[in-house]
C-alpha positions in Angstrom: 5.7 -2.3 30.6 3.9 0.6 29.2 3.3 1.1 24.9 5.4 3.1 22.7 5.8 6.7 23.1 6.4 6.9 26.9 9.4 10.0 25.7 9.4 12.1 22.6 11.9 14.9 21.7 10.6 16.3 18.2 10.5 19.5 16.3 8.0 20.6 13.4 7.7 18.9 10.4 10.6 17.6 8.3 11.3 19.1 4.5 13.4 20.3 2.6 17.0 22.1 4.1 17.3 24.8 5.1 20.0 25.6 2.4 17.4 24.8 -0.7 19.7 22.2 -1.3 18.7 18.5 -2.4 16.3 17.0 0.4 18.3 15.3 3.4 18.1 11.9 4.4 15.9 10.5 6.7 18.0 8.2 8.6 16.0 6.3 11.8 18.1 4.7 14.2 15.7 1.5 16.2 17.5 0.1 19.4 15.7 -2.2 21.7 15.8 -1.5 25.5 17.6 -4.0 27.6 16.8 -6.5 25.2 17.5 -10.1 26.2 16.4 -8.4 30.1 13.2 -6.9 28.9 12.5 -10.7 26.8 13.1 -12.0 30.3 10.9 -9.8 32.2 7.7 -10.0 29.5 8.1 -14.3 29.4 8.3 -14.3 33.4 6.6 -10.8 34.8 5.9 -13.5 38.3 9.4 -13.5 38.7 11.1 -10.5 36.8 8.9 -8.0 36.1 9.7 -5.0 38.4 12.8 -6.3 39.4 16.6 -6.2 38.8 17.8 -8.7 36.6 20.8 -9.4 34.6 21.2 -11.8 32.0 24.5 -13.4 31.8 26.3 -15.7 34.0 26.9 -16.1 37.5 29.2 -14.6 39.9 32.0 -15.2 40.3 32.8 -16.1 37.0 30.3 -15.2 34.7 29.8 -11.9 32.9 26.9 -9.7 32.7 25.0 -9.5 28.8 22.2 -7.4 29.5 20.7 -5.3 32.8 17.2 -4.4 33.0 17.0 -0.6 33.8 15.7 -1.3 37.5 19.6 -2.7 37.8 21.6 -0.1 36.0 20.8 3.1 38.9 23.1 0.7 40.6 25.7 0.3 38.0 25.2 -2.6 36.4 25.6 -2.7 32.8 26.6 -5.0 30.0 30.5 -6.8 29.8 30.9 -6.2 33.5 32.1 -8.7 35.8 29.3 -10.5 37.5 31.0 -10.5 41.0 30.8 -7.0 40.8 27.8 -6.4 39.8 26.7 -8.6 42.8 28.2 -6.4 44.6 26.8 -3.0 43.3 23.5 -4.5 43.2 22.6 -7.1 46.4 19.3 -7.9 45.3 20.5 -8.9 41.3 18.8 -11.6 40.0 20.5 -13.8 37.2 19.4 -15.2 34.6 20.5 -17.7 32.2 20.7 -16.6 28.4 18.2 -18.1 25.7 19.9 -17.6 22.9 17.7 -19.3 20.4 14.5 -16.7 22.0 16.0 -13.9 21.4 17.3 -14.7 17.7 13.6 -15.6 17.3 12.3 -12.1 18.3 15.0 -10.2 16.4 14.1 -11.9 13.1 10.2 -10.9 13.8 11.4 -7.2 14.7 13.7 -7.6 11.3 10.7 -8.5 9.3 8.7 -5.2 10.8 11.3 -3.3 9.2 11.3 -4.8 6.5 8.0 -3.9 5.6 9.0 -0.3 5.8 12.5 -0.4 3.4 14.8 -2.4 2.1 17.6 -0.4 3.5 18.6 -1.5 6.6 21.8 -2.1 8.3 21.7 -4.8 11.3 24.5 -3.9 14.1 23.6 -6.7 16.4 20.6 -8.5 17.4 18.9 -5.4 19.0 19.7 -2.3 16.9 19.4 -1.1 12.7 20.0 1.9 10.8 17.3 2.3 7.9 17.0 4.6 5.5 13.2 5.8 4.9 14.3 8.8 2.4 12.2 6.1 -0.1 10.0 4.1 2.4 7.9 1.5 1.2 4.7 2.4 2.5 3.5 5.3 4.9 4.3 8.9 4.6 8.0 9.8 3.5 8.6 11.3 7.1 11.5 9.4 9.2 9.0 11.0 12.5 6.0 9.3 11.9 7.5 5.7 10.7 9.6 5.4 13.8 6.4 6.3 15.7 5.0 3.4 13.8 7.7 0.8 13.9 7.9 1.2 17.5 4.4 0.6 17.8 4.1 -2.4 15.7 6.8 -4.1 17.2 5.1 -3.3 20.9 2.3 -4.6 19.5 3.5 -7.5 17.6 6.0 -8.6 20.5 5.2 -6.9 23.7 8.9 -5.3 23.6 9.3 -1.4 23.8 11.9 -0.4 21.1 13.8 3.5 21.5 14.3 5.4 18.2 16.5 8.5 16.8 15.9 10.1 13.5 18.3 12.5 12.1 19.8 13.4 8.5 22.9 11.3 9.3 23.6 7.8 10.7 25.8 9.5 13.7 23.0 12.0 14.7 20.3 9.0 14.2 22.3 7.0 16.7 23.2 9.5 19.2 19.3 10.7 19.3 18.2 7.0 20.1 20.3 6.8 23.5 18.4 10.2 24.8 15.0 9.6 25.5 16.0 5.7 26.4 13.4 3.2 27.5 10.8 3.6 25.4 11.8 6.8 23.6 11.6 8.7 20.4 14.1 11.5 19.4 14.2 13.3 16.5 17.0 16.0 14.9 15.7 18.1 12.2 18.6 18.8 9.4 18.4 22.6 10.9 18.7 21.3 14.5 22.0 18.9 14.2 24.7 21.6 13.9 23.3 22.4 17.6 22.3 19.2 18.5 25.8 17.7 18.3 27.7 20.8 19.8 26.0 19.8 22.8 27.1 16.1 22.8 29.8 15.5 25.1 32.7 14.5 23.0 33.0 10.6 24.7 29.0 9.9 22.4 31.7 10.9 19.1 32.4 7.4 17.2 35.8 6.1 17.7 36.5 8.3 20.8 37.2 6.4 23.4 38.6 6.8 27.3 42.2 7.2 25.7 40.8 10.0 23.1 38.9 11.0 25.6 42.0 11.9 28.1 44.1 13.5 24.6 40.8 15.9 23.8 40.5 17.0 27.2 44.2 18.0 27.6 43.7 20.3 24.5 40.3 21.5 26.0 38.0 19.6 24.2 35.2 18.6 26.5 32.0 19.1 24.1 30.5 19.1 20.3 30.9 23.0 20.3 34.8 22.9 21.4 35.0 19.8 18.2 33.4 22.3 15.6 35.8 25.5 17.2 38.6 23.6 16.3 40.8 23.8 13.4 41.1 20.3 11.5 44.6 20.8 11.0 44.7 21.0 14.8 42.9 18.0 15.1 44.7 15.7 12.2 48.4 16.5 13.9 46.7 15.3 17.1 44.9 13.0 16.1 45.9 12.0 12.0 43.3 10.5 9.9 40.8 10.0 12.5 41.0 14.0 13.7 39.4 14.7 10.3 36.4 12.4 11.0 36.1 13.9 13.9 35.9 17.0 12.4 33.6 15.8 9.6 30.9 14.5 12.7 31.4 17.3 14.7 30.0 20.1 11.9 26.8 17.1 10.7 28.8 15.7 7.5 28.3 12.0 7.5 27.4 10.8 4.7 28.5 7.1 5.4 25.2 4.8 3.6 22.5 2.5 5.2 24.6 -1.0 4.1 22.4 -3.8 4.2 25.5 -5.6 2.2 28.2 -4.3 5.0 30.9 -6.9 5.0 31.4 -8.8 8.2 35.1 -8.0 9.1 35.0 -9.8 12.8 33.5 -12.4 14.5 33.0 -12.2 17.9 33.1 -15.3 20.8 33.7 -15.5 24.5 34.4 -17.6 27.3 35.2 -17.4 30.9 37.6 -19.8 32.2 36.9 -21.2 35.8 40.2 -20.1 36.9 42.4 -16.9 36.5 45.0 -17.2 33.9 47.8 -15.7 32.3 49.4 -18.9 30.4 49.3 -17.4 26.5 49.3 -21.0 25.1 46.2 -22.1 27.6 44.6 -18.9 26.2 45.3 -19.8 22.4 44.2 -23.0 22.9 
């Protein structure tokens, strides 16, 4: 596993906008690569490191977690059947999860953040929004402190980290998935107007294969095709969401780094040993 700063994707200096208008955010975006794989691989190199692993459970009932990236050329990825990812992949090795390990390492990651602001917003174990407009310490520039988290969390836990930094949480999130493992992206204010007319429109929040299918029959493939359409267009298509859509698509997000955010769901799973479709066996 090599340090942070294996990609980088950055322009000059961040400032002011380009309007004269108040300063924009400085929104980073910290997702760990393959996490509960790459824990694996670091704890046992003799046995992972190099190879293709998936943490999860077995075939043929279990469900793949996590794949390292030597698995996923072969198309394995997280929530997939681990039958078929047997099959995609011959030579996948599974691994049990360690729950408790990996809760350990995402508190010690947490508490790197922490040292850098206050605002942060956890989506799962792996991945945060933070907002270092205001950091705590180091220079106000979103560039250099996700240069510097990544680097203290390498150093602190062996475990390469990818970043985005953008003006806006969408743009911070989409830039973190470019450069991935080990990557840094960064979208000046200036650059996002661009930078999300080149995004395909499936990396849009809330678009999903069935939105996908809808844009596509009105011509909508990309970013550019999102911003050349009408929001009145888009809100008869598509109601409320066709106006978020709209809003994303020409850089106005101006949703807040929550550290407070509500949880609204709860999440659990199980595989049974046999196929069902008995509702009350389900329920039960």
């Amino acid at each position: 596993m090599s340090g942070p700063g294996g990609h980088v994707d950055e322009a000059g200096g961040e400032g002011a906008s380009s309007t004269g208008e108040e300063e924009p955010r400085r929104i980073v975006h910290v997702d760990m690569d393959a996490f509960y794989a790459q824990i694996e691989q670091r704890d046992f190199p003799e046995k992972y490191a190099g190879e293709p692993i998936a943490v999860g459970g077995d075939p043929p009932r279990g469900v793949v977690q996590t794949a390292s990236y030597e698995a996923r050329p072969y198309g394995v990825h997280s929530a997939q059947p681990a039958v078929e990812a047997d099959r995609k992949c011959p030579d996948l090795i599974f691994v049990s999860p360690r729950m408790e390990i990996y809760q350990e390492e995402s508190r010690r990651i947490r508490a790197i953040l922490k040292g850098y602001t206050d605002l942060i917003e956890p989506l799962s174990l792996d991945e945060a929004y933070l907002d270092v407009t205001e950091p705590k310490k180091g220079p106000p520039s979103g560039t250099l402190i996700a240069k510097r988290i990544r680097q203290e969390i390498y150093e602190e836990t062996g475990l390469t980290a990818s970043a985005g930094v953008g003006p806006s949480k969408f743009v911070a999130k989409v830039a973190s998935d470019k450069n991935k493992p080990d990557g840094l992206t960064v979208v000046e204010p200036e650059e996002q107007i661009g930078f999300i007319a080149g995004l395909p429109i499936e990396e849009f929040h809330g678009i999903g294969p069935v939105t996908e299918e809808k844009m596509q029959e009105m011509g909508i493939e990309t970013g550019a095709d999102l911003q050349e359409t009408s929001e009145k267009t888009l809100r008869r298509r598509f109601g409320k969401r066709g106006g978020h859509f709209k809003k994303l698509a020409m850089g106005n997000d101006d949703r807040h780094v929550n550290p407070d955010r509500e949880r609204k769901s709860v999440g659990a799973e199980r595989t049974f040993s046999d196929d069902t479709s008995d509702p009350e066996e389900m329920l039960s």
